[in-house]
N, C-alpha and C positions, 0 to 999 in steps of 0.2 A: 489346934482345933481338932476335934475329932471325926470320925467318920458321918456320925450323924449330922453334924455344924456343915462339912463339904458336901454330903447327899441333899440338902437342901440349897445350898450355894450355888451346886451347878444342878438340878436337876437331876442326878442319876440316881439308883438307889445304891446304897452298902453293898449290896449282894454287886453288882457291875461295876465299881469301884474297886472290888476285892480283883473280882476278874481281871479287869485289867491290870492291875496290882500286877499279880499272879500271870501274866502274860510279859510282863515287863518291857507294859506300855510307859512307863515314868519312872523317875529313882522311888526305890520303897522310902516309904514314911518312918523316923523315928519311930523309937517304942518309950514310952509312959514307964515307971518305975509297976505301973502295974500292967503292963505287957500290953494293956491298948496303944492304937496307930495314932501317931502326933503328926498332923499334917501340918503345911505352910502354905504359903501363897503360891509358888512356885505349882504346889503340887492342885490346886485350885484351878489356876491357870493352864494348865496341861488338860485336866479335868474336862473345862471348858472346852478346849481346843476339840479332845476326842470327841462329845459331846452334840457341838456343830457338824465335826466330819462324819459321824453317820446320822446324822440329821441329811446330812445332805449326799446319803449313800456310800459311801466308802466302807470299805472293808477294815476288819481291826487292822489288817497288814499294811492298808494304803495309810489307816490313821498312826500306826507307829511311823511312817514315812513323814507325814506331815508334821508329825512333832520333831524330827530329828532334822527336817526342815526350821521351822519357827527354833530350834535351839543353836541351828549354825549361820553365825552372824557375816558367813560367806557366802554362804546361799544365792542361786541365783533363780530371780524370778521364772526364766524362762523353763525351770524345772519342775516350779511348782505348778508352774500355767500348762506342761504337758502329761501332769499327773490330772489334772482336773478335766484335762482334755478328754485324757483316757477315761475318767470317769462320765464323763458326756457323750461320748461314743457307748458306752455300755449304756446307761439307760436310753440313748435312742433307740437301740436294739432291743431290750425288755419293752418300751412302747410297741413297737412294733409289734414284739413276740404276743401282748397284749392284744392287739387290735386284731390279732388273728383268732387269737382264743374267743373274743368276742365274737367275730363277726362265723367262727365256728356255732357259737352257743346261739345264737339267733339264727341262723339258722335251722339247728334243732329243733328250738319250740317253737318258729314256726310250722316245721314237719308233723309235729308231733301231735294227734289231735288230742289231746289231754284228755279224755273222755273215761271212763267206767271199763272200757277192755282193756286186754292184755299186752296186744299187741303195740309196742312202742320204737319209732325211729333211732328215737335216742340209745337206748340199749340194744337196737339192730347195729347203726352203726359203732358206736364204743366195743360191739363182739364181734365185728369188722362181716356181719354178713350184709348182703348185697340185698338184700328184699325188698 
């Protein structure tokens, strides 16, 4: 199959498939007598795999772990359940870091009387004076 046939398969484009390729997130693809990538199931399946894992936030580094997980048939659960752990701890924390940003940004425009002058909170405080 070619690149085009797997960028529709799994949803990625060529150009992120290459990437990963080129990061040696998967074994590389056959080459075609005419120097195009021959891919298989195997490499579809991987595809997928990375695919899902930053769907659901992980890092290219966390998703080469998780395939080197899913390819070792000795694997043990409890390592993949503390990698995702770890990944549940990081986005509670960007929530968080979120809920601050917001509750910064409302703030602001409430301060701020949006009106025809010059004078704005927002850019008072962002230039850290006190006015």
């Amino acid at each position: 199959m070619n690149i085009s046939d797997v960028a529709k398969l799994t949803g990625l484009t060529p150009k992120s498939i290459r990437l990963y390729e080129d990061k040696g997130m998967f074994a590389p693809p056959g080459r075609g007598h005419n120097g195009y990538r021959i891919y298989n199931q195997s490499h579809v399946d991987d595809l997928h795999l990375i695919a899902r894992a930053k769907r659901a936030g992980f890092s290219l580094d966390e998703c080469k772990l998780l395939l080197t997980f899913a390819h070792d048939p000795h694997r043990k659960s409890a390592s993949v359940k503390d990698e995702a752990r770890k990944k549940l701890v990081q986005v509670k924390d960007k929530i968080e870091e979120l809920r601050l940003i917001q509750a910064h940004l409302e703030e602001w425009i409430a301060a701020c009387p949006g009106d025809e002058h010059s004078r704005c909170p927002i850019i008072d405080e962002l230039q850290g004076n006190d006015n």
